[in-house]
PDB file of N, CA, C and O in Angstrom, chain B, residues numbered from 101:
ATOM      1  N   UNK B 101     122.838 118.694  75.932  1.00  0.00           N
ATOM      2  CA  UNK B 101     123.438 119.718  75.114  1.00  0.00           C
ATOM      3  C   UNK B 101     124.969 119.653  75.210  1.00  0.00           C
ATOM      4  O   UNK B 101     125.599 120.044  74.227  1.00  0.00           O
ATOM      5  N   UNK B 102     125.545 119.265  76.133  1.00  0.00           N
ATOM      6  CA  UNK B 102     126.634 119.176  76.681  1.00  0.00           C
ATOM      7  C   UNK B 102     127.533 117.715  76.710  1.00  0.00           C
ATOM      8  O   UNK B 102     128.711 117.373  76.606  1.00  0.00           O
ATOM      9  N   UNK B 103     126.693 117.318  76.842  1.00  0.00           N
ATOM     10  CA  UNK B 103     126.581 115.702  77.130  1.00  0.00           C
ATOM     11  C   UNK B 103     127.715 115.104  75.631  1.00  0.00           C
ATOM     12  O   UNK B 103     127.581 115.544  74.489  1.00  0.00           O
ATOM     13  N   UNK B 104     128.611 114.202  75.984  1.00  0.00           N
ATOM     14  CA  UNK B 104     129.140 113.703  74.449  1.00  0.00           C
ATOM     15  C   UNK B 104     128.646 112.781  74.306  1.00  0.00           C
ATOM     16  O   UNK B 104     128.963 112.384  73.185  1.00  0.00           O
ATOM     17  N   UNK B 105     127.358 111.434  75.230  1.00  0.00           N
ATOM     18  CA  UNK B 105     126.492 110.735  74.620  1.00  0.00           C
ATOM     19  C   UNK B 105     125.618 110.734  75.739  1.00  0.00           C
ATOM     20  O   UNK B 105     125.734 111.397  76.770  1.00  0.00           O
ATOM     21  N   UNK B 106     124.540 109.752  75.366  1.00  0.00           N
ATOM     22  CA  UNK B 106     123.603 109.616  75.842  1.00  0.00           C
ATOM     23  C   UNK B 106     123.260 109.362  77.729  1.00  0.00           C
ATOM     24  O   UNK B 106     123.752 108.300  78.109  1.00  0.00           O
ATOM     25  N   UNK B 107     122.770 109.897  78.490  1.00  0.00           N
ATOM     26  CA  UNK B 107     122.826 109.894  80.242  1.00  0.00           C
ATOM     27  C   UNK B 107     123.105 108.534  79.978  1.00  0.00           C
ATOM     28  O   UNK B 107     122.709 107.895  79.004  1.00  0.00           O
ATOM     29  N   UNK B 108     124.143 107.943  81.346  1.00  0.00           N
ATOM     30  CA  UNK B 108     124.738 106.877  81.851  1.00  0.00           C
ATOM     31  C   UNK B 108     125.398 106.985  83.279  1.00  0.00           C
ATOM     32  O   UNK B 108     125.899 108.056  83.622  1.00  0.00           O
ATOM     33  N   UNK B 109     125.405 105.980  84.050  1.00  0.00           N
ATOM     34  CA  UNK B 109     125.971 106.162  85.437  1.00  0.00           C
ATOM     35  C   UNK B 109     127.166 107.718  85.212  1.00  0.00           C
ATOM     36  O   UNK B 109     127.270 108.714  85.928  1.00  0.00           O
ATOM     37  N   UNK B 110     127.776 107.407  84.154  1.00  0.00           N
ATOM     38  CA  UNK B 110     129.198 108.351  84.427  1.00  0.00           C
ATOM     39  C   UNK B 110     129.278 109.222  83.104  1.00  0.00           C
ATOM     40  O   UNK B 110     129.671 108.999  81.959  1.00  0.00           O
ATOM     41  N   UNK B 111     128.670 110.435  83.836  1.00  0.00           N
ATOM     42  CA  UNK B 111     128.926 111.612  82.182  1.00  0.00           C
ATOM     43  C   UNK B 111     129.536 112.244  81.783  1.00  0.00           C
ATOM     44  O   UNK B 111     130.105 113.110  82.447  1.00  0.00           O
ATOM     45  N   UNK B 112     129.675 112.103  80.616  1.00  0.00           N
ATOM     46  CA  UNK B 112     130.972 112.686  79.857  1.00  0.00           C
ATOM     47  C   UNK B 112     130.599 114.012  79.181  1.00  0.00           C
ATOM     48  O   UNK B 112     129.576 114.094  78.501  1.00  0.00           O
ATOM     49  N   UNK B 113     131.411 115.026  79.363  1.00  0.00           N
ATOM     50  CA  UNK B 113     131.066 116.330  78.689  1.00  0.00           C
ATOM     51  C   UNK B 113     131.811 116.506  77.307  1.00  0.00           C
ATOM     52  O   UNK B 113     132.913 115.995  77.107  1.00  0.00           O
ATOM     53  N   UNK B 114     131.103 117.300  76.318  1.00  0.00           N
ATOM     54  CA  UNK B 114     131.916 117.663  74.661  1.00  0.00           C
ATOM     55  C   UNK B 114     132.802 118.230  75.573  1.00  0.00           C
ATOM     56  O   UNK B 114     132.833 118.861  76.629  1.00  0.00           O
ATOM     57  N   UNK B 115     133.770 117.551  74.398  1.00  0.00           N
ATOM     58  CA  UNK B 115     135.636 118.508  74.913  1.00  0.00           C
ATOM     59  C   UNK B 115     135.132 119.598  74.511  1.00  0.00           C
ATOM     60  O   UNK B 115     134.182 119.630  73.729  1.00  0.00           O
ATOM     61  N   UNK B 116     135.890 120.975  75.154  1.00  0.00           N
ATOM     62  CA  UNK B 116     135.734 122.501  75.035  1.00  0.00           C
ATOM     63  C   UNK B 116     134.207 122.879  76.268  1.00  0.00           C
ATOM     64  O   UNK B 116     133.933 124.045  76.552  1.00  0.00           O
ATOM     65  N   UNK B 117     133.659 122.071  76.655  1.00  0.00           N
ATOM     66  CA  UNK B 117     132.591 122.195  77.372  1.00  0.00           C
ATOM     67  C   UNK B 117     133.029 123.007  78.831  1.00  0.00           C
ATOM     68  O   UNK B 117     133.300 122.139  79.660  1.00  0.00           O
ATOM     69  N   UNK B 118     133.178 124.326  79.388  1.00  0.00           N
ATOM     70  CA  UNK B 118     133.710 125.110  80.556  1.00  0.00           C
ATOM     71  C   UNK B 118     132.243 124.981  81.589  1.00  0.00           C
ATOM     72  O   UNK B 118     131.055 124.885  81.279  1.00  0.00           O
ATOM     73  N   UNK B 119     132.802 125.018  82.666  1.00  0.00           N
ATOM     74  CA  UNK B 119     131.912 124.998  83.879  1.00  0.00           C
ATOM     75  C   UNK B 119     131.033 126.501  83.630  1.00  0.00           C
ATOM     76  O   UNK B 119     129.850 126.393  83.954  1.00  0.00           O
ATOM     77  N   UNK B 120     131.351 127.596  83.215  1.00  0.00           N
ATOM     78  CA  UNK B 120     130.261 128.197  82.936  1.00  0.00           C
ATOM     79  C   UNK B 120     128.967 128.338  81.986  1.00  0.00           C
ATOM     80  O   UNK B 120     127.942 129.003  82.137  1.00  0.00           O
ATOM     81  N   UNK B 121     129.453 127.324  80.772  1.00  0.00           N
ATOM     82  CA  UNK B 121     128.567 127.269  79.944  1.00  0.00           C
ATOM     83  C   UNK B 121     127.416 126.300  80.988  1.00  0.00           C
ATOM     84  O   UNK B 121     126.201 126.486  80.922  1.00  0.00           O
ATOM     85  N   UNK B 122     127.940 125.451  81.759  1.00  0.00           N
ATOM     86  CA  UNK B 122     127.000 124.957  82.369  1.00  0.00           C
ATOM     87  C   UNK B 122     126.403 125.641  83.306  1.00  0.00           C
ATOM     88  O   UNK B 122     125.229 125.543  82.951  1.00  0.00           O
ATOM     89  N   UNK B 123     126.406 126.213  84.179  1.00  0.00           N
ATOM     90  CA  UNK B 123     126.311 127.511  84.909  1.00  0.00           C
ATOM     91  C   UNK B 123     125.306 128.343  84.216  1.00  0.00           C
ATOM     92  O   UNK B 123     124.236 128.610  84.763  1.00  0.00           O
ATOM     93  N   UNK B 124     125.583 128.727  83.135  1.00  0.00           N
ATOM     94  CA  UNK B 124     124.832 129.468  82.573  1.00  0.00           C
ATOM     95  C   UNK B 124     123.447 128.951  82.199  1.00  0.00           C
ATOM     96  O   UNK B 124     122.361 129.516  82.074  1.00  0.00           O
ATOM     97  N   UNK B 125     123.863 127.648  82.060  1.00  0.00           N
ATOM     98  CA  UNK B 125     122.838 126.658  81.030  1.00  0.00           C
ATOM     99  C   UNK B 125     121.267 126.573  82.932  1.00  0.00           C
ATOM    100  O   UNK B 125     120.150 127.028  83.180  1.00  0.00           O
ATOM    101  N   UNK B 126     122.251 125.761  83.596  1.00  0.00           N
ATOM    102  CA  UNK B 126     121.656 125.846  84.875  1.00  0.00           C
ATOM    103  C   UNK B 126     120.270 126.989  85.211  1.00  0.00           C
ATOM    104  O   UNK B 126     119.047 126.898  85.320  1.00  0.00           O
ATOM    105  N   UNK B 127     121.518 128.277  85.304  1.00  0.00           N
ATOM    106  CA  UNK B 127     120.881 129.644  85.780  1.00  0.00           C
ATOM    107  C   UNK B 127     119.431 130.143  84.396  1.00  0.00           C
ATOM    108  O   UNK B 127     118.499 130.917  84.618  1.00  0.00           O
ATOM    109  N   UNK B 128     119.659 129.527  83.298  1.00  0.00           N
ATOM    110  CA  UNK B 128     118.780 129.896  82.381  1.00  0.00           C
ATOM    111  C   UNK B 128     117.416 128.774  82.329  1.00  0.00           C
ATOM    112  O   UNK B 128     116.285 129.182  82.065  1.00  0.00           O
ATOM    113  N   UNK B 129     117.678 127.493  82.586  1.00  0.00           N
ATOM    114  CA  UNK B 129     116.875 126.927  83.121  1.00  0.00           C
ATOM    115  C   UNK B 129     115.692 126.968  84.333  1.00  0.00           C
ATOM    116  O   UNK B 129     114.501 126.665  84.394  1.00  0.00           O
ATOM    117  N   UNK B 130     116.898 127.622  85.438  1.00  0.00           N
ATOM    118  CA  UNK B 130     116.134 128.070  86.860  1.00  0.00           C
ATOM    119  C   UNK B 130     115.162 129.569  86.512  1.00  0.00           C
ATOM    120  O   UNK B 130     114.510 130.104  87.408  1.00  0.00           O
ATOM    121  N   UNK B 131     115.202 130.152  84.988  1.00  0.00           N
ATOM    122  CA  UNK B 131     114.787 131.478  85.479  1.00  0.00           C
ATOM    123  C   UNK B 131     113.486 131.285  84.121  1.00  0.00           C
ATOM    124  O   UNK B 131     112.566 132.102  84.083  1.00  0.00           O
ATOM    125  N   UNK B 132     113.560 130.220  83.157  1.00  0.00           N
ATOM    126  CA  UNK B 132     112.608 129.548  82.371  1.00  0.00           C
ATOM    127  C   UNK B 132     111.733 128.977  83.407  1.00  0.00           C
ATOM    128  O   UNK B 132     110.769 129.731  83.541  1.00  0.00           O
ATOM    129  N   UNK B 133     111.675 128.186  84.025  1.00  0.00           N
ATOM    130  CA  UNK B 133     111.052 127.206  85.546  1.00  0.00           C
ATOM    131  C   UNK B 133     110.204 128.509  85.930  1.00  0.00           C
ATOM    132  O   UNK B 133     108.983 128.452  85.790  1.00  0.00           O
ATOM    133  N   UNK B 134     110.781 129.640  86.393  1.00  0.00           N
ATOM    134  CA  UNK B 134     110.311 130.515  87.359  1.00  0.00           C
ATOM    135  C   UNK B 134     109.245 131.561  86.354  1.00  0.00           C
ATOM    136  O   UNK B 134     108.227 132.039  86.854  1.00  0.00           O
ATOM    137  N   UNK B 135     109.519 131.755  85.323  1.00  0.00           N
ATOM    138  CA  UNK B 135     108.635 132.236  84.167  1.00  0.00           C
ATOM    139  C   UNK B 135     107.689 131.246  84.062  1.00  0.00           C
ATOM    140  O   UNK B 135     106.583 131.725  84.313  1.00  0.00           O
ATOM    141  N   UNK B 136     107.630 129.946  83.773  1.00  0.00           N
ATOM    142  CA  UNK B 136     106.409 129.569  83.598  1.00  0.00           C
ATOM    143  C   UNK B 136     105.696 128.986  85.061  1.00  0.00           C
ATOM    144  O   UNK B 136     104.566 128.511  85.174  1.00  0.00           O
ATOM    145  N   UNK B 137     106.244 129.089  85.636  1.00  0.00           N
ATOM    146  CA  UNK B 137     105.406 128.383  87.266  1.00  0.00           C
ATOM    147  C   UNK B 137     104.835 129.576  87.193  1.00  0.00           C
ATOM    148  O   UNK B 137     103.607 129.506  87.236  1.00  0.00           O
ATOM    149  N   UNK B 138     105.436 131.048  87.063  1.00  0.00           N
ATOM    150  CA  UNK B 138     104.726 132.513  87.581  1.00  0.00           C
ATOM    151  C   UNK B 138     103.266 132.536  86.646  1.00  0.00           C
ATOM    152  O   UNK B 138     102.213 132.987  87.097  1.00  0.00           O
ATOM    153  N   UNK B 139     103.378 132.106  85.609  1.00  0.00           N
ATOM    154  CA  UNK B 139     102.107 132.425  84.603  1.00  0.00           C
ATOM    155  C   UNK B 139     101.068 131.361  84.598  1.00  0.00           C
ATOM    156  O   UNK B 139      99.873 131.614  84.451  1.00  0.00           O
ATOM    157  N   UNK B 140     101.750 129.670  84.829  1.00  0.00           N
ATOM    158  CA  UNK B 140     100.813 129.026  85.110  1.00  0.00           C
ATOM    159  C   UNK B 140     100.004 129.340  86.491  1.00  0.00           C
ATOM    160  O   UNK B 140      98.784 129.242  86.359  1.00  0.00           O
ATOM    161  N   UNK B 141     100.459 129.695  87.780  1.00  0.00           N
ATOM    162  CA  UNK B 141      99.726 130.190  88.304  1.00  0.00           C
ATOM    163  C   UNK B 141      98.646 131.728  88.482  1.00  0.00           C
ATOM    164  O   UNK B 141      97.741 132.033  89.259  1.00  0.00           O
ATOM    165  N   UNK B 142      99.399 132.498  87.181  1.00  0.00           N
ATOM    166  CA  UNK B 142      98.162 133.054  87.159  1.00  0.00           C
ATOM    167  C   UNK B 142      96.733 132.640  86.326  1.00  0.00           C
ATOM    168  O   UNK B 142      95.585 133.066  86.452  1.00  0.00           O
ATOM    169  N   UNK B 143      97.118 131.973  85.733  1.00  0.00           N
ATOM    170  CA  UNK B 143      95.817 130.865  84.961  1.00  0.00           C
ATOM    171  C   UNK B 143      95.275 130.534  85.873  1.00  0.00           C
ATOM    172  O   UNK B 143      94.298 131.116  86.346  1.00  0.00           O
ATOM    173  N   UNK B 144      95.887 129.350  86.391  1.00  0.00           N
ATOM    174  CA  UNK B 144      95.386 128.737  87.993  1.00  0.00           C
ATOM    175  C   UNK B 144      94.575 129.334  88.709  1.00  0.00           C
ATOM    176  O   UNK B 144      93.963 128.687  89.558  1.00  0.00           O
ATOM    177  N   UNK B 145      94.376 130.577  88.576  1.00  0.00           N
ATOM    178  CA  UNK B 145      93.806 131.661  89.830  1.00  0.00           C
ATOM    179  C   UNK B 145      92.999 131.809  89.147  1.00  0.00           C
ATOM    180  O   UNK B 145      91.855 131.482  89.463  1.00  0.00           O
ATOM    181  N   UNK B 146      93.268 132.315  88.049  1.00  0.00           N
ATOM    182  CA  UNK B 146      91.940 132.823  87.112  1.00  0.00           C
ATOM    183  C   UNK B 146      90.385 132.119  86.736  1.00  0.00           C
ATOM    184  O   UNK B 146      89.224 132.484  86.548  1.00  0.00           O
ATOM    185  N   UNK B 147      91.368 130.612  86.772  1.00  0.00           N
ATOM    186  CA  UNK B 147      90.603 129.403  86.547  1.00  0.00           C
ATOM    187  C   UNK B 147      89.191 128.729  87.910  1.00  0.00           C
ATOM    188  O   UNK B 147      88.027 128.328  87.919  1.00  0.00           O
ATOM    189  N   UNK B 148      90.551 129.040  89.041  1.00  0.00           N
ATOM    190  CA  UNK B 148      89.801 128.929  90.122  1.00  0.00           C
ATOM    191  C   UNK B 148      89.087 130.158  90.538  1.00  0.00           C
ATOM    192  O   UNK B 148      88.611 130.049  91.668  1.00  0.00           O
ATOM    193  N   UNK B 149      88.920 131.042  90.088  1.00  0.00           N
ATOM    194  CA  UNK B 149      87.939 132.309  90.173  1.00  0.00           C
ATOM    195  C   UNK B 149      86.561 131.956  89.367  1.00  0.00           C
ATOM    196  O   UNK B 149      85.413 132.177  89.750  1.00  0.00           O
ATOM    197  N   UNK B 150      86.899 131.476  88.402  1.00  0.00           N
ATOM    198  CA  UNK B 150      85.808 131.382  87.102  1.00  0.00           C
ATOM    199  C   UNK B 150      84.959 130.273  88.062  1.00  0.00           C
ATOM    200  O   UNK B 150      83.763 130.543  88.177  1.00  0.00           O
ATOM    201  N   UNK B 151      85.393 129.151  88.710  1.00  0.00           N
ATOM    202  CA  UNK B 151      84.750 127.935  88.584  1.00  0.00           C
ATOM    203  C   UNK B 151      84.090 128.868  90.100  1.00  0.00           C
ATOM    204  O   UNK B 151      82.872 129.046  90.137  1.00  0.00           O
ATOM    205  N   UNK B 152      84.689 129.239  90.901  1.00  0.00           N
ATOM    206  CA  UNK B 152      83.779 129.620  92.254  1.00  0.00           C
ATOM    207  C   UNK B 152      82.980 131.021  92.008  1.00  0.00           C
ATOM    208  O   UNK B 152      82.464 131.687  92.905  1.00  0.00           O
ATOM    209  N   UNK B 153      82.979 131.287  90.845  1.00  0.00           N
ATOM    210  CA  UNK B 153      81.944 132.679  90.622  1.00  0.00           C
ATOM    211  C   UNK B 153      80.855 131.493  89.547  1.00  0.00           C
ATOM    212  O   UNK B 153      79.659 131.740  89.708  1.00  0.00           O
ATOM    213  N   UNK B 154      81.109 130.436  88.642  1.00  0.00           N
ATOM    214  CA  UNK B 154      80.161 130.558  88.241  1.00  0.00           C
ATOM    215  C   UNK B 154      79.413 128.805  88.673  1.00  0.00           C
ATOM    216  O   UNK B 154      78.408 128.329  88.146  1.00  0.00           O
ATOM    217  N   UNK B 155      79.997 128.355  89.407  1.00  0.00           N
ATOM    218  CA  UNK B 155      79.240 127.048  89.878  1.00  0.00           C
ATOM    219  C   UNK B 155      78.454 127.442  90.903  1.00  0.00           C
ATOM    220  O   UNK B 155      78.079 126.349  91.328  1.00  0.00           O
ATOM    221  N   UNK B 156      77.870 128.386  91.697  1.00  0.00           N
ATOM    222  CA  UNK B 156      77.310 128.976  92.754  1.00  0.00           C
ATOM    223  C   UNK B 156      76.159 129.207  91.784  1.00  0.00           C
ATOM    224  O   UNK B 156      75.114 128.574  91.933  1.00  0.00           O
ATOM    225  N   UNK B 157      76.323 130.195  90.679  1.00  0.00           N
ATOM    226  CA  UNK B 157      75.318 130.650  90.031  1.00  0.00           C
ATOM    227  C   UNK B 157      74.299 129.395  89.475  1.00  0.00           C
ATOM    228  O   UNK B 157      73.195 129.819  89.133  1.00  0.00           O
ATOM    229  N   UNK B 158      74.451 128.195  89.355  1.00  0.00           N
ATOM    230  CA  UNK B 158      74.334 126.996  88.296  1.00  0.00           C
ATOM    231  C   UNK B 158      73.632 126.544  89.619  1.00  0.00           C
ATOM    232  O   UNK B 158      72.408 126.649  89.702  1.00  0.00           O
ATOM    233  N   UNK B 159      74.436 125.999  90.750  1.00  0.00           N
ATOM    234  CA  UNK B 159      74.084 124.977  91.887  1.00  0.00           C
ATOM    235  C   UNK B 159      73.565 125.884  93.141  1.00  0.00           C
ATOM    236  O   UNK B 159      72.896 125.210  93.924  1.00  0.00           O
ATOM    237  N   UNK B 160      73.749 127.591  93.613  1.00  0.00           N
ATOM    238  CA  UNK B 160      73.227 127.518  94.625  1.00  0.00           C
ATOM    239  C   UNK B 160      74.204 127.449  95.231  1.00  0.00           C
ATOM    240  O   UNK B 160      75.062 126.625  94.912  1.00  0.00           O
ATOM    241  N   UNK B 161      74.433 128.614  96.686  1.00  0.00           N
ATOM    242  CA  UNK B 161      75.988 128.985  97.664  1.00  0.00           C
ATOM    243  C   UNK B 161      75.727 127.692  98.522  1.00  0.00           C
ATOM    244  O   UNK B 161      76.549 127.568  99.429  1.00  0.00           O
ATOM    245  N   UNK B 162      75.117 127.055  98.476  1.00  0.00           N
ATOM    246  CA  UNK B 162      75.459 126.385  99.597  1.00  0.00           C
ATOM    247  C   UNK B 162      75.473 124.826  98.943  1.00  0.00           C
ATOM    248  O   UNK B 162      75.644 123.849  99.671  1.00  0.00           O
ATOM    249  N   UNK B 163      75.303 124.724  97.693  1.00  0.00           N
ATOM    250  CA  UNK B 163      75.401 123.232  97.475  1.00  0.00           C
ATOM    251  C   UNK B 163      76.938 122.617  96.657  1.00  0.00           C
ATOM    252  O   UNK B 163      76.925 121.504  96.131  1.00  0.00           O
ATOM    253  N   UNK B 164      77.923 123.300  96.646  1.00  0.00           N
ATOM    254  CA  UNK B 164      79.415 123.073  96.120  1.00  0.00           C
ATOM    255  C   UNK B 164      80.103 121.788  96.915  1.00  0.00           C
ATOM    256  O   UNK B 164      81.085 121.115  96.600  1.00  0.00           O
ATOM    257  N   UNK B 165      79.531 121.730  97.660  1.00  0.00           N
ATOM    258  CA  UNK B 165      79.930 120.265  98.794  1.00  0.00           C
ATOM    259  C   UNK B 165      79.114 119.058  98.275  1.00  0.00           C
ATOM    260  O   UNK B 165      79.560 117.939  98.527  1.00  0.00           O
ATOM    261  N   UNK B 166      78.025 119.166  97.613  1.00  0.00           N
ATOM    262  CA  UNK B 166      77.510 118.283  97.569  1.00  0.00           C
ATOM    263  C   UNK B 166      77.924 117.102  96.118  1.00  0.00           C
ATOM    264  O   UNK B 166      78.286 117.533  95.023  1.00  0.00           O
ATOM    265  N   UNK B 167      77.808 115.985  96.357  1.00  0.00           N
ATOM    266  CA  UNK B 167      79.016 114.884  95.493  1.00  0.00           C
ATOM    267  C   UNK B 167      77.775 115.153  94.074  1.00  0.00           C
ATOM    268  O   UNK B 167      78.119 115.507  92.947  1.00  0.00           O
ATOM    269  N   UNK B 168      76.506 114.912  94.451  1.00  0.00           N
ATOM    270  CA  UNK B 168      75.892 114.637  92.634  1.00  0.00           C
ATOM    271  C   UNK B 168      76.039 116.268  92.237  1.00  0.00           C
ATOM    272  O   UNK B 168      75.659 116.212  91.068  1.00  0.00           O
ATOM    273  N   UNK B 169      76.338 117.622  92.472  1.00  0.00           N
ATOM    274  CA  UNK B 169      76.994 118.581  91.585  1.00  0.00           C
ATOM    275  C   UNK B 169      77.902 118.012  90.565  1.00  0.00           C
ATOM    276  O   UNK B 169      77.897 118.567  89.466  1.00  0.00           O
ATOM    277  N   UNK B 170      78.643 117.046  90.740  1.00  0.00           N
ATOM    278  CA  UNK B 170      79.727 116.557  89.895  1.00  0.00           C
ATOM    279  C   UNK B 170      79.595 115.311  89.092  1.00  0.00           C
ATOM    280  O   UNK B 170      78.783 114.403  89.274  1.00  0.00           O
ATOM    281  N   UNK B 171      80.685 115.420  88.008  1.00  0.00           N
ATOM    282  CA  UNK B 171      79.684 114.473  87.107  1.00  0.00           C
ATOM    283  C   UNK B 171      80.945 113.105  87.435  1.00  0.00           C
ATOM    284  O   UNK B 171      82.084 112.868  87.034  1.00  0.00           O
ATOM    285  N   UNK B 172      80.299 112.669  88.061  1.00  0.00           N
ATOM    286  CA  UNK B 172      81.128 111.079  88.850  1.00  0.00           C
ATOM    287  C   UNK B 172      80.706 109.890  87.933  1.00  0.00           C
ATOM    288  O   UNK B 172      80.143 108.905  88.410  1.00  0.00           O
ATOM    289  N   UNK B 173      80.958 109.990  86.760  1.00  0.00           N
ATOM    290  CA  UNK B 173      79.963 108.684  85.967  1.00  0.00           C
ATOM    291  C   UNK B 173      81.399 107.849  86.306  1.00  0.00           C
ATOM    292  O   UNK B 173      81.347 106.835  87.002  1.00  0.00           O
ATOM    293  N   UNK B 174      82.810 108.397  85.711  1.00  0.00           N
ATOM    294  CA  UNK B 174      83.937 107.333  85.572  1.00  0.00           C
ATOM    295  C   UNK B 174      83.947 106.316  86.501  1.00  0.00           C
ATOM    296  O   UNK B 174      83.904 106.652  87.684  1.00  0.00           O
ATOM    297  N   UNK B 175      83.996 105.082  86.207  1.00  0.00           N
ATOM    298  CA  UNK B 175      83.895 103.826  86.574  1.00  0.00           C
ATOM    299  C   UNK B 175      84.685 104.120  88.380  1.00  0.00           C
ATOM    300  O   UNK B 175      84.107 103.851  89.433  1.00  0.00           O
ATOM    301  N   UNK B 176      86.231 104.778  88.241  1.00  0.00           N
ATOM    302  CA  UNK B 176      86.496 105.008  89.308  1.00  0.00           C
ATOM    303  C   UNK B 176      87.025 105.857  89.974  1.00  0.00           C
ATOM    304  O   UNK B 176      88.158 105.965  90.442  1.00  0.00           O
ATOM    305  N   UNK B 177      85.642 106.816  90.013  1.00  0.00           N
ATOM    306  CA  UNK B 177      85.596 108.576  90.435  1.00  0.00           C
ATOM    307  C   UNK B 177      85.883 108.404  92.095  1.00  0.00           C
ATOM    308  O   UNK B 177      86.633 109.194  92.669  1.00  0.00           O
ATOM    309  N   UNK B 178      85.168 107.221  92.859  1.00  0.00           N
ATOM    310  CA  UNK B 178      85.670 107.503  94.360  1.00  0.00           C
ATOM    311  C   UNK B 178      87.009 107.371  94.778  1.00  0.00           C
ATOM    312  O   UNK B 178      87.709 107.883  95.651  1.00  0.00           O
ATOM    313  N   UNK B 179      87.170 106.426  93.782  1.00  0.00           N
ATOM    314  CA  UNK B 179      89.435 106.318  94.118  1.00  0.00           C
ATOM    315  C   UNK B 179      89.943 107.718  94.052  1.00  0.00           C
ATOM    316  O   UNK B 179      90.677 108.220  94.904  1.00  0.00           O
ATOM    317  N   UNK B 180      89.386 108.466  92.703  1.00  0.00           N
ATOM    318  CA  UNK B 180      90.053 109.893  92.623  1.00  0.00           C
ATOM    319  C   UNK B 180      89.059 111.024  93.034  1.00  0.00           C
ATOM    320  O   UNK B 180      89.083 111.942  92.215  1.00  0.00           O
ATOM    321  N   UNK B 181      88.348 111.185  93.884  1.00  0.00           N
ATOM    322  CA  UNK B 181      87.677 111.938  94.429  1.00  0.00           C
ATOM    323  C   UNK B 181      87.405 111.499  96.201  1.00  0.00           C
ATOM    324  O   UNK B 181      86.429 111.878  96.849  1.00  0.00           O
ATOM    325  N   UNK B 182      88.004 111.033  96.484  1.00  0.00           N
ATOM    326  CA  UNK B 182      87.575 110.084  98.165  1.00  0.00           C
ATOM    327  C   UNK B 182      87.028 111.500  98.820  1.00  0.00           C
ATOM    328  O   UNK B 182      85.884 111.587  99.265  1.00  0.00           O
ATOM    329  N   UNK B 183      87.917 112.545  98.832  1.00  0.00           N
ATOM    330  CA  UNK B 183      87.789 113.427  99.930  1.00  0.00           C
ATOM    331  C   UNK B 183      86.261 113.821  99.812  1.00  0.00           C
ATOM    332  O   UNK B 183      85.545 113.949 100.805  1.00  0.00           O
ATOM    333  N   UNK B 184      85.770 114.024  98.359  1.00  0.00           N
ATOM    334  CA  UNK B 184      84.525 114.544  97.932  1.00  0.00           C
ATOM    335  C   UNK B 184      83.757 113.727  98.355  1.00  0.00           C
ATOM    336  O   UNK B 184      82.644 114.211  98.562  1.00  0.00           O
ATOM    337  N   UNK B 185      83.887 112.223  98.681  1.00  0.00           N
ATOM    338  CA  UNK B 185      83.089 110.933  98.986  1.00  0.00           C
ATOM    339  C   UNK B 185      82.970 111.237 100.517  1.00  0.00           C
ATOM    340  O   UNK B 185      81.895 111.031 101.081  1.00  0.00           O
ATOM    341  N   UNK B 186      83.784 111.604 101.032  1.00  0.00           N
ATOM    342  CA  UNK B 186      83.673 111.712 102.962  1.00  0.00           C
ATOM    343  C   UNK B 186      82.954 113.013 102.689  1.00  0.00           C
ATOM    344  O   UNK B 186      81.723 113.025 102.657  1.00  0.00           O
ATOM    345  N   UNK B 187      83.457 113.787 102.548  1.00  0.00           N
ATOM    346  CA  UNK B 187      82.379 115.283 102.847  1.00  0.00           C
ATOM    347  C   UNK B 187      81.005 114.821 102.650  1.00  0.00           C
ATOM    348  O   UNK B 187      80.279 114.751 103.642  1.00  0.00           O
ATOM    349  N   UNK B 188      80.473 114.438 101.290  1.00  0.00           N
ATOM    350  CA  UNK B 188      79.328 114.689 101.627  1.00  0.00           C
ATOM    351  C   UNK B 188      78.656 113.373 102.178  1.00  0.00           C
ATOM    352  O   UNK B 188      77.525 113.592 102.612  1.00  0.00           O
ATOM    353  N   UNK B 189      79.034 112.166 102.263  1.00  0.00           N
ATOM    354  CA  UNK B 189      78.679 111.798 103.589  1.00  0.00           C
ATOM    355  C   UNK B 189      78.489 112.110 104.964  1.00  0.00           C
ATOM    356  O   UNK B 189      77.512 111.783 105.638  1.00  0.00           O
ATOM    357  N   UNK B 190      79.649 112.872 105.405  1.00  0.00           N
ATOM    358  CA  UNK B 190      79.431 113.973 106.431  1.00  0.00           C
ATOM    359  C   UNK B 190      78.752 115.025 106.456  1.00  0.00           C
ATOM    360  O   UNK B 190      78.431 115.546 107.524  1.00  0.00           O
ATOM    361  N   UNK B 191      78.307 115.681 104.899  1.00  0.00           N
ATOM    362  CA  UNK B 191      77.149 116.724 105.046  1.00  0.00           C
ATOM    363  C   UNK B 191      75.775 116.075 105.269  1.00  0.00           C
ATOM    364  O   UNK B 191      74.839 116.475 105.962  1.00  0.00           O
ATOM    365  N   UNK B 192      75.895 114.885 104.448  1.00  0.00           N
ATOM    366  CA  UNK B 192      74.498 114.079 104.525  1.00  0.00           C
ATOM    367  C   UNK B 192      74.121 113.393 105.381  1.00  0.00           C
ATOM    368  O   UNK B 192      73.059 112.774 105.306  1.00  0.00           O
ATOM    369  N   UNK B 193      74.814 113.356 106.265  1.00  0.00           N
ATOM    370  CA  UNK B 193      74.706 112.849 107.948  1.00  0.00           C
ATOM    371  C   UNK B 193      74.661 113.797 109.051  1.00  0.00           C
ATOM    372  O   UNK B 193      74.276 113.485 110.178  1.00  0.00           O
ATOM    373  N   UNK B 194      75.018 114.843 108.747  1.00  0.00           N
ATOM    374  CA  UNK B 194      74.576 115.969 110.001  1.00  0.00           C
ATOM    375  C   UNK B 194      73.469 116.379 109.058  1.00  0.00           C
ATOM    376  O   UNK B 194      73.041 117.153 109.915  1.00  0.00           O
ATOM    377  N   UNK B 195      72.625 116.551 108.060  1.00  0.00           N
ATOM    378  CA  UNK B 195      71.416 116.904 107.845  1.00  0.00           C
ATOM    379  C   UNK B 195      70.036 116.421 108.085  1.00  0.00           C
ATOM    380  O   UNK B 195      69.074 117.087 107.703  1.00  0.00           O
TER     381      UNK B 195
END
């Protein structure tokens, strides 16, 4: 916004450009950031409420650990799921 061309090692500001417009620009940025982090995490919560009130109802309180609850078809679900791959090996070995 400020910028008189495009990012480069060494930036140049539009002539008339004052350290508070940047300042300002900064402080309005930091308080946009903080508005949406605040609301995406209330989704987040909401989201993670929904899935632990209604995957219990579907699978049963005690089977949320277990790996076939989940639908692991993608070619490479254990690269992005490992932790889910040790648990229930570890559930399925103390049983």
């Amino acid at each position: 916004m400020f910028l008189a061309s495009a990012p480069s090692e060494e930036d140049k500001y539009k002539p008339g450009t004052t350290v508070n417009e940047i300042y300002s620009l900064c402080n309005f940025d930091r308080r946009m950031r903080n508005v949406f982090l605040k609301n995406i995490l209330i989704v987040e919560t909401n989201v993670k409420s929904l899935i632990a009130y209604y995957f219990p109802q579907k699978y049963g309180h005690e089977n949320y650990l277990k790996y076939s609850n989940f639908d692991m078809t993608k070619k490479d679900s254990d690269q992005k799921f490992p932790m889910i791959v040790i648990a229930t090996k570890r559930i399925d070995a103390s049983q």
